[in-house]
C-alpha positions in Angstrom: 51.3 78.3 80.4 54.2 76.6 82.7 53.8 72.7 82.5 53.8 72.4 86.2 55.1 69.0 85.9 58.5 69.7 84.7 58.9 71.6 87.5 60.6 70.0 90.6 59.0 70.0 93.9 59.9 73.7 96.1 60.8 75.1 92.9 60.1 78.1 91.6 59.4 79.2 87.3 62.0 81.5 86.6 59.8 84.2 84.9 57.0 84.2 87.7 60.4 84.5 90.0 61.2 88.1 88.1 57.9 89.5 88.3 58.0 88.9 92.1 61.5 90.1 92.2 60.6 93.2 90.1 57.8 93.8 92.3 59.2 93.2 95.4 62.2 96.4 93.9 59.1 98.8 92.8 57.8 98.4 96.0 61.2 98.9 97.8 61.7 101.8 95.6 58.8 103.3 97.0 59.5 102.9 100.3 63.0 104.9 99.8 64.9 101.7 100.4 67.9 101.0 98.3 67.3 98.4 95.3 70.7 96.2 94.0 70.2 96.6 89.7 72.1 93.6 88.5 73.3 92.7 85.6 76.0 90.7 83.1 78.8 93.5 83.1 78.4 95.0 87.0 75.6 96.0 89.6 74.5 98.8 90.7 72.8 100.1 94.3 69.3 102.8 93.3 67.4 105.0 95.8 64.7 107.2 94.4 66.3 110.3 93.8 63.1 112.8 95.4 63.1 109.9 98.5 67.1 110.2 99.1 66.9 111.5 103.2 70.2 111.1 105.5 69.8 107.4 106.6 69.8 105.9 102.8 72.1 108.4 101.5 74.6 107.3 104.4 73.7 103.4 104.1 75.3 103.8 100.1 78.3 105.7 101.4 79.1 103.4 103.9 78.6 100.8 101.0 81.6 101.8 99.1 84.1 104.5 98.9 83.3 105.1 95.6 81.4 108.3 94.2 77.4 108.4 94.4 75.7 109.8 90.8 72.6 111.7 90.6 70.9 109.6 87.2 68.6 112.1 85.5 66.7 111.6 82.2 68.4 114.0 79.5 65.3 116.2 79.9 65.5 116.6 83.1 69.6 117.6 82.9 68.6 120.4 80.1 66.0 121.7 82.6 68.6 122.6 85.2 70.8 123.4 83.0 73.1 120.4 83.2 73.1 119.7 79.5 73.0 120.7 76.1 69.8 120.4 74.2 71.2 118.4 71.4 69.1 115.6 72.3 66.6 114.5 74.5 66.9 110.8 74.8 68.6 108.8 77.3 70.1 109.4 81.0 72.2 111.9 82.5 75.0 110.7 85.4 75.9 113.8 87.5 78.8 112.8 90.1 78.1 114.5 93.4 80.3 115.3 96.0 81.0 113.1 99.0 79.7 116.4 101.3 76.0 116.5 98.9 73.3 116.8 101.1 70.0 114.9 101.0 68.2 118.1 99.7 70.2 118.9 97.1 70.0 115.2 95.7 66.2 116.0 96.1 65.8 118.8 94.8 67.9 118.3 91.5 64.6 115.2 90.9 62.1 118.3 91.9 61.1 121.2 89.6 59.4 122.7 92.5 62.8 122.9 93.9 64.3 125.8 92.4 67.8 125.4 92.4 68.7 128.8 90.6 72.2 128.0 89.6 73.9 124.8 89.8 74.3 123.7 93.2 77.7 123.0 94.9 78.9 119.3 95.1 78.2 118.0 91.3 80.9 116.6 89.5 82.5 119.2 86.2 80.5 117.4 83.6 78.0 115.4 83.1 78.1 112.2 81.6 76.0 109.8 79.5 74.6 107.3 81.8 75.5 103.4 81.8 72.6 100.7 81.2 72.6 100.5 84.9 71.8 104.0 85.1 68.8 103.4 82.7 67.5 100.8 84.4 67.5 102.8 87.6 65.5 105.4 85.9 62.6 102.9 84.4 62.3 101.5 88.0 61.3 105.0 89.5 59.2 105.3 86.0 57.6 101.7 86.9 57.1 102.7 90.4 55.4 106.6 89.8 57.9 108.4 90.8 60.1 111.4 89.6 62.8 109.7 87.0 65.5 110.3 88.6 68.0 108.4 91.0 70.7 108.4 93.3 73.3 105.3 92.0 76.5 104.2 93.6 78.4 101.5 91.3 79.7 98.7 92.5 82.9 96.5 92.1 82.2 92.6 91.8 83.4 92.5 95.6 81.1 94.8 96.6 78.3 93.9 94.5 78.9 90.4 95.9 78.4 91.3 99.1 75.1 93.0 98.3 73.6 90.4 96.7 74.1 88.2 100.1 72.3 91.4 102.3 68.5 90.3 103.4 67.9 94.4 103.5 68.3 94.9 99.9 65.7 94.0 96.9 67.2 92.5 94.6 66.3 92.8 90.7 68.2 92.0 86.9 68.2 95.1 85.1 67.0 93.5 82.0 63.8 92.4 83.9 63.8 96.2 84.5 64.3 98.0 81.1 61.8 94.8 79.9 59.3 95.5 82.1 59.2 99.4 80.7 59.2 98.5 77.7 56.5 95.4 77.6 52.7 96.0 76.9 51.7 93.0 75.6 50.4 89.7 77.3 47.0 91.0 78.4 44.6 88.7 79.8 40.7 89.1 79.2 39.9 88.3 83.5 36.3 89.5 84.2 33.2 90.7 82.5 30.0 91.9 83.6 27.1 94.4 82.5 27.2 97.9 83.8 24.3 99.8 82.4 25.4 103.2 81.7 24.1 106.6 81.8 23.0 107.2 78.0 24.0 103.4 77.2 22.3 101.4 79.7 23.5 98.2 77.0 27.2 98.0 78.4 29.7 95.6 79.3 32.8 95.8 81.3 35.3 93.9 80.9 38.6 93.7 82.4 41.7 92.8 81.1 45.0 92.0 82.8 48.5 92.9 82.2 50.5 89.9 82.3 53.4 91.3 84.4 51.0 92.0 87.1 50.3 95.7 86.0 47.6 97.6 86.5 44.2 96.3 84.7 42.7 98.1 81.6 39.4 98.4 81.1 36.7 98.2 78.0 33.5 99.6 77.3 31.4 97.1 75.2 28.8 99.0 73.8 25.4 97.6 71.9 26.6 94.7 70.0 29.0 96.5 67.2 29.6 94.1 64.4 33.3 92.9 64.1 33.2 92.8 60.2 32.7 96.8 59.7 34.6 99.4 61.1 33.2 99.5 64.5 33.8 102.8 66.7 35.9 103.3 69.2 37.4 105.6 72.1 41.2 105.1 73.4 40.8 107.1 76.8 43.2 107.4 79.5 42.4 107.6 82.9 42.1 110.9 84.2 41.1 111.0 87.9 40.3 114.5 88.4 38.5 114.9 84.8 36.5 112.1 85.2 35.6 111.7 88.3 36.6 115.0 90.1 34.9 117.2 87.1 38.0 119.1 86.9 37.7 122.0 84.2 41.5 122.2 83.7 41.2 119.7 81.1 38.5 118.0 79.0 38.7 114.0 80.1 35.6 114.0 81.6 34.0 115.8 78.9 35.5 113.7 76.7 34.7 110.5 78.1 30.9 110.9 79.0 30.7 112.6 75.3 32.3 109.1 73.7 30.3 106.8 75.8 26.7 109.2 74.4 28.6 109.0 70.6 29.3 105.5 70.8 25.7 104.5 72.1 23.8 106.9 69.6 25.6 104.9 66.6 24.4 102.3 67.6 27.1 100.6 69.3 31.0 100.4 70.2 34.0 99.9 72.1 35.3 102.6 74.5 38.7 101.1 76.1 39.7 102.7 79.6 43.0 102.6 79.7 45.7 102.6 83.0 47.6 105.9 81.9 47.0 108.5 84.1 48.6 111.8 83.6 49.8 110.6 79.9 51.6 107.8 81.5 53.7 109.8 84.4 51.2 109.0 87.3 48.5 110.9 89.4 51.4 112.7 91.8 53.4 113.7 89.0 50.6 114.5 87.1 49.3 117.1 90.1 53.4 118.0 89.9 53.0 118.8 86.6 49.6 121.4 87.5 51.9 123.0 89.9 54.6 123.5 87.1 52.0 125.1 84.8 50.5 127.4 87.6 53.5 129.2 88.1 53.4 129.7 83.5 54.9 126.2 81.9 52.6 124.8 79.8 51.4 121.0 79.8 54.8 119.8 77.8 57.1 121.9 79.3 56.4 121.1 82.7 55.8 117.1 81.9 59.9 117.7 80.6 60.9 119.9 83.5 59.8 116.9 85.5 62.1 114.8 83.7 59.5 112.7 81.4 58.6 112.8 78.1 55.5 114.7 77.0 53.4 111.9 76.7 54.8 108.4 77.8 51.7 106.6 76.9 52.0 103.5 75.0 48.7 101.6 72.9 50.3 98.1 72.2 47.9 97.3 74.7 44.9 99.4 72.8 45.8 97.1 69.9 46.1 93.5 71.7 42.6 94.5 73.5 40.5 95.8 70.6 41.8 92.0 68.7 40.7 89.9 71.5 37.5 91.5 71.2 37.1 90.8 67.6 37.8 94.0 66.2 40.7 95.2 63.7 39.1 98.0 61.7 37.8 100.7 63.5 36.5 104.6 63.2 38.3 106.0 65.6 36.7 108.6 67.8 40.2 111.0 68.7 41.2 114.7 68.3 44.9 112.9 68.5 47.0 112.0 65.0 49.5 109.7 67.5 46.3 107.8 68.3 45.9 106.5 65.1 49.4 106.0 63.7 50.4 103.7 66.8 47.1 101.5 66.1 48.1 101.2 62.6 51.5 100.4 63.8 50.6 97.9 65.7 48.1 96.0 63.1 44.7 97.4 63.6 43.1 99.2 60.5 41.9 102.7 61.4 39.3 103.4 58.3 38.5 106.9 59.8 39.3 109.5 62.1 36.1 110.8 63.9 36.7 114.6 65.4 36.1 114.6 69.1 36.1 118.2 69.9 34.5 120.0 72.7 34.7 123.7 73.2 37.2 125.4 76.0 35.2 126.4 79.5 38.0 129.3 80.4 40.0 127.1 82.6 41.2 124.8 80.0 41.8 126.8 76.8 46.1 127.3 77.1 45.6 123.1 78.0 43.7 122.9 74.5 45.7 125.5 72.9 49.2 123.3 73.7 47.3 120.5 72.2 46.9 122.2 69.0 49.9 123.7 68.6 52.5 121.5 70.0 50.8 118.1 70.2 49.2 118.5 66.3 45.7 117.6 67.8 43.0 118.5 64.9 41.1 121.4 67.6 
């Protein structure tokens, strides 16, 4: 809490000054506007690689005469073919030619995009990418989008001279690559009863991200006793399983099945959690069911898309299950990362309760990669 009296009058507290100024980039990011990443050793000038048209990609040339880079993540560059698959971690800088077109720069964030060979106008080899580079990325992961970037450097004159433009946002990459990275600080903001459909004793309750993220949500079943292993459902929020009924996966299934469980034993937590599309977003997410109609299956085209397979995170899992009371639990998953990141981050898991429901012939090569690939006990 900011002791508002040490704070002189028309001033501002510097961290409630970097969430705006983060949110003020995301939202500039969307909007295909070019964001100024700053930070101690340079500054860089980010559009969102799949919203690069004409106007923005000539507003950065006229900017400097420097080269523009395409910034990739290291998945992404193996999918085109841009790198060698001796790792998969970090960001890829691909120098593009002062003639690149708009498309190109699009379609090298776009898997739906084929680009058959390498397109002309890239630089000879691609380079490890620079923190700026990285921070450029997590900003297009913060705001939904493709992870992927166009990025012009700057020279201190240059980056000087941004930093006085009104038309840029303006954001520190460390308030970036923190944001990405931070889960924690959630606050418990409203609560009410929501009678359910087989567990008409439920609570809602809403907790808050302190960064200003998306809520997350928990299920508050019965009254489950703190001191015992109560039961409990990490499920991400999947808008066309549960609410669409979609058959190409088993969300929905899953979810009304946990809520039934949780209520026939008497009582439990089911925590709804802001990770759609295992953390890449409902676009991508439909980005990815294109990928895998035309034969990639849910991992590879999550990677040809330039994310991980699953960027989901349960810090927050953890912080909201021990402001409810509750560090032991049973917990009700198919999914062995599930319960090593609750252990990891302090909360006893005394049992893993299967959660398996059977395939309905739209879903079975989705359940099938889960098996194989992800090690989920199916």
């Amino acid at each position: 809490m900011v002791d508002t009296a040490s704070v002189s009058p028309g001033s501002e507290p510097s961290q409630t000054a970097g969430r705006r100024a983060l949110d003020e980039a995301i939202v500039a990011f969307r909007r295909g506007e070019p964001v100024l990443l700053d930070g101690e050793n340079g500054a860089v000038l980010a559009v969102a690689a799949e919203l690069v048209t004409d106007a923005n990609l000539a507003q950065l040339r006229n900017m400097s005469s420097r080269r523009l880079s395409v910034v990739v993540t290291r998945r992404r560059a193996v999918a085109l073919g841009l790198a060698p698959r001796n790792t998969l971690s970090g960001t890829v800088r691909i120098t593009v030619a002062s003639d690149l077109s708009a498309a190109v720069i699009r379609n090298l964030a776009n898997p739906a995009a084929s680009l058959g060979t390498q397109p002309p106008g890239l630089g000879p080899q691609p380079a490890s990418a620079e923190p700026g580079a990285l921070a450029a990325v997590a900003l297009a992961k913060l705001a939904d989008l493709l992870p992927a970037a166009l990025v012009l450097w700057l020279v201190p004159t240059e980056a000087a001279l941004a930093r006085r433009r009104a038309d840029f946002a303006v954001v520190g990459m460390d308030a970036v690559l923190d944001r990405r990275a931070a889960t924690a600080g959630l606050e418990r903001v409203a609560e009410a009863r929501v009678p359910l459909a087989g567990a008409e004793n439920a609570r809602l309750i809403a907790f808050r991200p302190g960064d200003g993220g998306t809520e997350h949500l928990a299920i508050l079943i019965g009254a489950p006793d703190p001191k015992s292993g109560v039961l409990v459902r990490l499920h991400s929020e999947c808008f066309t399983g549960d609410v669409l009924a979609s058959l190409r996966c088993d969300c929905g299934e899953q979810l009304q099945g946990a809520i039934t469980t949780i209520a026939a034993a008497g009582g439990g937590v089911l925590l709804y959690l802001a990770q759609e599309g295992r953390g890449i977003g409902l676009v991508n997410k439909l980005r990815a069911y294109e990928l895998q109609d035309a034969g990639f299956d849910t991992i590879d085209a999550n990677e040809q898309l330039g994310f991980d397979a699953d960027e989901r995170v349960y810090q927050p899992a953890a912080e909201m299950l021990r402001q409810l009371g509750f560090t032991s639990v049973r917990l009700l998953t198919n999914n062995p990362d599930k319960v090593a990141a609750l252990q990891r981050y302090g909360i006893n898991v005394v049992e893993r309760v299967p959660h398996v429901f059977p395939a309905n012939g739209h879903n079975e090569r989705y359940l099938n990669t889960k098996a194989t690939r992800s090690g989920h006990f199916l």
